[in-house]
C-alpha positions in Angstrom: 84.6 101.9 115.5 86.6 104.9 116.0 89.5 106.1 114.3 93.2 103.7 115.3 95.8 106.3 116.4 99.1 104.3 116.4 100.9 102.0 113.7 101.8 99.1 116.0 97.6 98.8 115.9 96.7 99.2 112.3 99.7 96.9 111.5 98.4 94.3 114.3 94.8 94.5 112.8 95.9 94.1 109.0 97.9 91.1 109.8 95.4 89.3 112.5 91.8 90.5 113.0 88.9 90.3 110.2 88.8 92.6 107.5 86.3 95.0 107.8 84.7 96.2 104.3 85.6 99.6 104.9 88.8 101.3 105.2 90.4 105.3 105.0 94.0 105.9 105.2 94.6 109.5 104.3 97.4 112.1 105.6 100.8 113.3 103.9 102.4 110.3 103.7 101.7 108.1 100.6 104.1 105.1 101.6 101.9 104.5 104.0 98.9 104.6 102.2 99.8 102.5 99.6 101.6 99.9 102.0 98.4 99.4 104.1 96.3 98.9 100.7 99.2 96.2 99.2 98.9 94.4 103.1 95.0 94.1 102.4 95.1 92.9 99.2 97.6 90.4 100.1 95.1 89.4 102.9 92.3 88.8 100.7 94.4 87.1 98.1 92.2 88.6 95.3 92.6 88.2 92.1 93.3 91.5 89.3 90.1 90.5 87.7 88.0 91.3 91.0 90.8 94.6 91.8 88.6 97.9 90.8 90.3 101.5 91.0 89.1 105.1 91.0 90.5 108.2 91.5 88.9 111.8 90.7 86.0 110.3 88.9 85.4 107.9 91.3 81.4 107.3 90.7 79.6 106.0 94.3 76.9 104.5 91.8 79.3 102.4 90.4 81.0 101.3 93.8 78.1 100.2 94.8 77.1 98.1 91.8 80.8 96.6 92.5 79.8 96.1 95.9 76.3 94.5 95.7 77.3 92.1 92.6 78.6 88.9 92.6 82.2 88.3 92.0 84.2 86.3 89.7 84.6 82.5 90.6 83.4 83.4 94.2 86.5 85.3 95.4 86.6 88.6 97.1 86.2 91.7 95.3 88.6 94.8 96.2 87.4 98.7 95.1 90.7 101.5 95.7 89.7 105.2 95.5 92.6 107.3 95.6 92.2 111.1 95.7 88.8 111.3 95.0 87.7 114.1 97.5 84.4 112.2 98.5 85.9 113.3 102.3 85.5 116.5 101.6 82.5 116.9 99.8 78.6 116.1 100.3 78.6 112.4 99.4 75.8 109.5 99.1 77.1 107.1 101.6 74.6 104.3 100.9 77.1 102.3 98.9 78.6 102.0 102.2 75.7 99.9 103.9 75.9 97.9 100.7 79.6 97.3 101.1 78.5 96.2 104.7 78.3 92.2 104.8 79.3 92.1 101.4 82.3 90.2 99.7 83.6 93.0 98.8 86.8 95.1 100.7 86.7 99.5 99.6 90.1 100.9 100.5 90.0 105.2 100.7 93.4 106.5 100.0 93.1 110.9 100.6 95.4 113.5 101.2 92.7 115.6 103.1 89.7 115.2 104.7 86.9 116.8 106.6 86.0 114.7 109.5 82.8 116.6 109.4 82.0 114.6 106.1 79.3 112.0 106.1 81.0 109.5 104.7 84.0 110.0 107.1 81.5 109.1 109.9 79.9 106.7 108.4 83.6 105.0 107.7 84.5 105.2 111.6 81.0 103.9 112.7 81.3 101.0 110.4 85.0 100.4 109.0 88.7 101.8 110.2 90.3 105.0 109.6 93.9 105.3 110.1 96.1 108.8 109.8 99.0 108.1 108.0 101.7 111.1 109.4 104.9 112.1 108.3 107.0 109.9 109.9 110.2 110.4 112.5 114.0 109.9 111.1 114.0 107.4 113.3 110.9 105.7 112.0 111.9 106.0 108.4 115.4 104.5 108.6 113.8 101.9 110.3 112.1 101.3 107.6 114.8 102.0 105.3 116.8 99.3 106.9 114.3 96.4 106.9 114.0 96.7 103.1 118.2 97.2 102.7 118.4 93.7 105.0 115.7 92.0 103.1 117.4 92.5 100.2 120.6 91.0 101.1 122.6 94.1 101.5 124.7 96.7 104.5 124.1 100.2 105.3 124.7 101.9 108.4 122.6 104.2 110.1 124.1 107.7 109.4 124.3 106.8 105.5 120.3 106.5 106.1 120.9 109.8 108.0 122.8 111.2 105.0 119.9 110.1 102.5 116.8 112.0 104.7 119.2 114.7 104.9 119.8 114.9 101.2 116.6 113.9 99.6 113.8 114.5 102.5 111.7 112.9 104.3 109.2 111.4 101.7 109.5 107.7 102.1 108.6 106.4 98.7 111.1 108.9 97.1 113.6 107.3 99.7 112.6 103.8 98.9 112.6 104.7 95.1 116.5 106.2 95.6 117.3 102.9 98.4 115.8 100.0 95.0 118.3 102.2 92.8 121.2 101.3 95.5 120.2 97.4 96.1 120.4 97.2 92.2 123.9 98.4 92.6 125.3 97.0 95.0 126.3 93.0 94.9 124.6 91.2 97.8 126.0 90.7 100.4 127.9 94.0 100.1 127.5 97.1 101.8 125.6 100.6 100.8 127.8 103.3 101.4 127.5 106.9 101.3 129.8 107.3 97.9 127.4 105.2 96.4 124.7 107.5 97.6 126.9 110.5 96.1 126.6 108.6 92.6 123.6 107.4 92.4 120.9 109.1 94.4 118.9 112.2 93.5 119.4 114.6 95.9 117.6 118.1 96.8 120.8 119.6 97.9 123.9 118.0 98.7 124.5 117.4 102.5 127.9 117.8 102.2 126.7 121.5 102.7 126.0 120.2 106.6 129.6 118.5 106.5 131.0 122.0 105.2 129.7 124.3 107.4 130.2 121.5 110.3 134.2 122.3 109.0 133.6 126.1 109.4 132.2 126.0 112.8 134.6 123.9 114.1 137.7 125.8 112.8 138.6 122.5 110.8 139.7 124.4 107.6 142.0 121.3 106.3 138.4 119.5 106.3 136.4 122.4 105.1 138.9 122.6 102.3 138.4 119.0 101.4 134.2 119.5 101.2 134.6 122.7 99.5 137.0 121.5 96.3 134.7 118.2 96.6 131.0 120.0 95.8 133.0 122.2 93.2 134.1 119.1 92.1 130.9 117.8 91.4 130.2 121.3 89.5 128.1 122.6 92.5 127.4 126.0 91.8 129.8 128.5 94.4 126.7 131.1 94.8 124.3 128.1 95.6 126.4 127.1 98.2 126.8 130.6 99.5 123.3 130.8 99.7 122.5 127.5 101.3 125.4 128.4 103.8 123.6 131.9 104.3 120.9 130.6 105.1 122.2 128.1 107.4 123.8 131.1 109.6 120.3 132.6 109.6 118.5 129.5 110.5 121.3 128.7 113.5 121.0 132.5 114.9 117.4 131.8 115.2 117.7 128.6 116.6 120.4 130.2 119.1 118.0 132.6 120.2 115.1 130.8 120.4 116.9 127.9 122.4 118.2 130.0 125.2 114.1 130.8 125.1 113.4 127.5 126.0 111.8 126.3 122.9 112.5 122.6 122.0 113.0 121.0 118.6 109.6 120.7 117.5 108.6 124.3 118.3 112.2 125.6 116.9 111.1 123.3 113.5 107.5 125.1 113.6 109.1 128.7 114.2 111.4 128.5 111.1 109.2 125.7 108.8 111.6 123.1 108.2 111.2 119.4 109.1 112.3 118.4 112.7 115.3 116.5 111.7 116.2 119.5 110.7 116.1 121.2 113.9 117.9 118.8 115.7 120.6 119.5 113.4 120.9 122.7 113.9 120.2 122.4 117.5 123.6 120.4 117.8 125.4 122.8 115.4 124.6 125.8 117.9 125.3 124.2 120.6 128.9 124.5 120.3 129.0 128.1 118.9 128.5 131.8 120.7 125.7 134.1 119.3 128.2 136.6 118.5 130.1 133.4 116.3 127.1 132.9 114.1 125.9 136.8 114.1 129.7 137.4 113.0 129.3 134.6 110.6 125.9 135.7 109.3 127.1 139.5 108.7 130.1 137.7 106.6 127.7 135.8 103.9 125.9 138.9 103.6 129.1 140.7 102.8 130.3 137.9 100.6 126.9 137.8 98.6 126.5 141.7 98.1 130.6 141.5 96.4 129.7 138.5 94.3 126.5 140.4 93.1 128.1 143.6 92.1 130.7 142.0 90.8 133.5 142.9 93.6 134.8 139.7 94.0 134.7 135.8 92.6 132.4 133.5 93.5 134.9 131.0 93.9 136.8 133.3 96.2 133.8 134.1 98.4 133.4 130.4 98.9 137.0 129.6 100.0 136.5 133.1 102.5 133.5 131.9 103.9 135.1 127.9 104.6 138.8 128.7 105.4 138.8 131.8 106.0 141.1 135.2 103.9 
């Protein structure tokens, strides 16, 4: 069969129709992967001792020997290859027709792939291929949520916001920060965004977002409060120049390229950052000038060349650039 296109379908499939004894999930996103593997394994109910995994050295010989023998006390058998590159490369694909009618399930798991490959086309004729994308925010905190409520816990939406913000889009890493949370938290309490600030791993603190937010809007008693905050929490003053910089740069771009007509996900494209991103920004310039952020833009480049050369403070620069001389 061809290739399944949308989640609701693969999810449907997994939970209701046969098995078929073939299976490829490859793309960026990893959760996914390893989600749809766990939901097959729970299907067949198999036990570890009939569980085979490969990963670079994955041997198609051997597969196939899995494949064609009998397995222990009659169950089914399950054979993972993760990362192999057998998608890209000249494979033998008769371990496939083995597999075929067999008791045995063989779950793909690949970053890339050349649907050119053999195998790849032997694996739609015969078994399912699912993409597994980068998901949406939206998507994600859904996600995100389910596993907070499971667990007996609160969180509201823009504390999931705050997270993506802060630590990205990479679902396992998010899941990985939201287990570190539900083991903090009492149940029946609530995830909030200070526990986020004390327990989470984040890229770069989106308090940033909240600071220049402060700038833009003129708040400086609030842009104040950010500001001592991240120093507080010994975040260097240059690296939040240069996020801040870079910020100015980003929104003058998306200023121009919006009164273009470009939407979000060309804007996201145009400057290489995630679209959550860009419809961040998007709202941040929708409330400012071009000459407001050109102005602004021309003052971080000020502020950076006097901390450089040793003009000024860093910690002076900052408190310029937030609430002004």
């Amino acid at each position: 069969m061809a290739e399944i296109e949308d989640i609701k379908t693969i999810k449907n499939h997994i939970q209701n129709d046969e098995l078929k004894n073939v299976y490829l999930f490859y793309g960026p996103e990893g959760y996914l992967k390893d989600l749809y593997e766990k939901r097959i394994r729970a299907r067949l109910d198999v036990d570890s001792m009939n569980c085979y995994f490969f990963s670079q050295d994955a041997d198609v010989k051997e597969i196939e020997s899995i494949c064609a023998a009998t397995s222990m006390f009659g169950d089914k058998k399950l054979v993972v290859v993760s990362g192999s590159g057998m998608l890209k490369a000249a494979t033998d694909v008769s371990f496939v027709d083995v597999a075929e009618g067999s008791d045995t399930v063989v779950v793909f798991k690949e970053d890339e792939i050349d649907k050119r490959n053999k195998l790849y086309k032997k694996i739609c004729d015969v078994g399912i291929v699912f993409q597994c994308k980068k998901q949406s925010p939206l998507e994600i905190k859904k996600v995100l949520a389910y596993e907070v409520k499971k667990s007996g816990r609160l969180i509201k939406e823009f504390v999931l916001q705050y997270m993506i913000e802060g630590i990205g889009d990479d679902i396992s890493k998010l899941m990985s920060e939201i287990e570190k949370l539900i083991l903090y938290v009492p149940e029946g309490g609530e995830i909030l965004k200070e526990h986020v600030d004390s327990l989470c791993t984040m890229h770069y603190s989106p308090r940033i977002f909240d600071l220049n937010d402060a700038v833009a809007s003129r708040d400086k008693g609030r842009a104040y409060k950010i500001m001592t905050s991240l120093l507080e929490d010994k975040e260097p003053p240059v690296k939040i120049i240069a996020v801040l910089s870079k910020m100015w740069s980003q929104l003058y771009s998306v200023k121009v390229l919006s009164a273009e007509g470009a939407r979000s996900a060309e804007i996201a494209a145009y400057l290489g950052i995630k679209d959550f991103a860009a419809s961040k920004l998007l709202k941040q310039a929708a409330g400012m000038s071009l000459e407001y952020i050109k102005k602004e833009l021309e003052l971080c480049e000020e502020m950076d060349f006097s901390v450089k050369s040793g003009l000024i403070k860093d910690v002076t620069a900052l408190e310029i650039l937030t609430i002004g001389q």
